[in-house]
C-alpha positions in Angstrom: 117.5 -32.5 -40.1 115.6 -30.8 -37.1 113.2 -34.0 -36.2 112.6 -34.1 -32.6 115.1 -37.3 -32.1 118.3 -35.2 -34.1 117.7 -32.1 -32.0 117.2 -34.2 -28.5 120.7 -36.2 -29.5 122.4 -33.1 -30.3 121.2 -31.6 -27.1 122.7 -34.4 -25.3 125.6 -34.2 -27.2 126.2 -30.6 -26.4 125.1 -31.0 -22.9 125.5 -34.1 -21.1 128.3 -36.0 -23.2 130.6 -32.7 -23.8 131.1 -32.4 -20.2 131.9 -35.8 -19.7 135.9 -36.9 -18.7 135.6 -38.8 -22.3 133.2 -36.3 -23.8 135.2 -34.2 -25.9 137.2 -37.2 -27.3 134.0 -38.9 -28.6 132.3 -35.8 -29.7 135.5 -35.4 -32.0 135.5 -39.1 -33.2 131.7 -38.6 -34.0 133.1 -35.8 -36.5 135.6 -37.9 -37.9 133.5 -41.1 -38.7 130.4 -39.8 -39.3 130.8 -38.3 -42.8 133.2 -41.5 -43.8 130.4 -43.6 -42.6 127.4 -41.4 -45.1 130.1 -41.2 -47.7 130.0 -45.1 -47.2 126.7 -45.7 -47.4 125.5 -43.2 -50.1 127.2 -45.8 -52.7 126.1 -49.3 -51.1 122.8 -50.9 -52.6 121.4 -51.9 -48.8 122.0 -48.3 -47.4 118.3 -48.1 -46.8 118.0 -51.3 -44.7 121.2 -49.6 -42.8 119.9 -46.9 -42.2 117.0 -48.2 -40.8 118.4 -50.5 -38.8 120.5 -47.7 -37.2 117.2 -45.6 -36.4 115.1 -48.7 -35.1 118.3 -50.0 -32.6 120.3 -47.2 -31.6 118.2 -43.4 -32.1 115.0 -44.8 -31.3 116.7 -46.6 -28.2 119.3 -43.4 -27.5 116.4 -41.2 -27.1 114.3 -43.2 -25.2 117.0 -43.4 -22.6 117.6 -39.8 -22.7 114.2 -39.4 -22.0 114.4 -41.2 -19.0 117.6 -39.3 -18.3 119.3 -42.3 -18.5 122.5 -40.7 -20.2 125.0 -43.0 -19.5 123.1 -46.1 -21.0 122.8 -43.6 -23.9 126.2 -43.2 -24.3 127.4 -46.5 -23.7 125.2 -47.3 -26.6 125.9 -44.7 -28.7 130.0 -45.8 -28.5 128.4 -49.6 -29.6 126.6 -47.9 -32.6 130.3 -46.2 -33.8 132.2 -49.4 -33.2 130.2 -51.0 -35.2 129.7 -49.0 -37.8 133.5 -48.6 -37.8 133.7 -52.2 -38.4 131.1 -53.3 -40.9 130.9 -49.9 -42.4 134.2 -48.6 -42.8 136.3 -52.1 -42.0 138.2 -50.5 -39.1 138.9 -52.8 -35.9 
């Protein structure tokens, strides 16, 4: 729960993204689809592969980018990691 990649994220949440014109309204969807979307998961038989697939193409990606301070790629792929998980996760357009 404190690896390097959660704390840098939340950083960047806290920082960067809260202060941003859309910021706040993410930050709050975050909190709203994130626990549907582990609720999800904890039941379906290829929650592993999921999971892994979210760590190898959008954390491993969102922190490279916020490494190179590259915050707005970050986010912009960070909002196409929720829409999708919206979608195939939770079925919601």
């Amino acid at each position: 729960d404190d690896c390097y990649e959660l704390t840098l994220l939340r950083q960047f949440r806290d920082g960067w993204l809260a202060l941003q014109p859309s910021g706040e309204k993410l930050i709050r969807e975050y909190y709203r689809v994130a626990p549907l979307i582990v609720d999800a998961l904890s039941v379906s038989e290829e929650r592993n592969a999921i999971y892994q697939d979210i760590w190898n193409c959008y954390i491993v990606p969102c922190v490279k980018l916020i490494e190179q301070n590259d915050y707005q790629a970050c986010c912009e792929l960070y909002q196409n990691m929720v829409r999708n998980l919206k979608k195939t996760i939770l079925k919601e357009n």
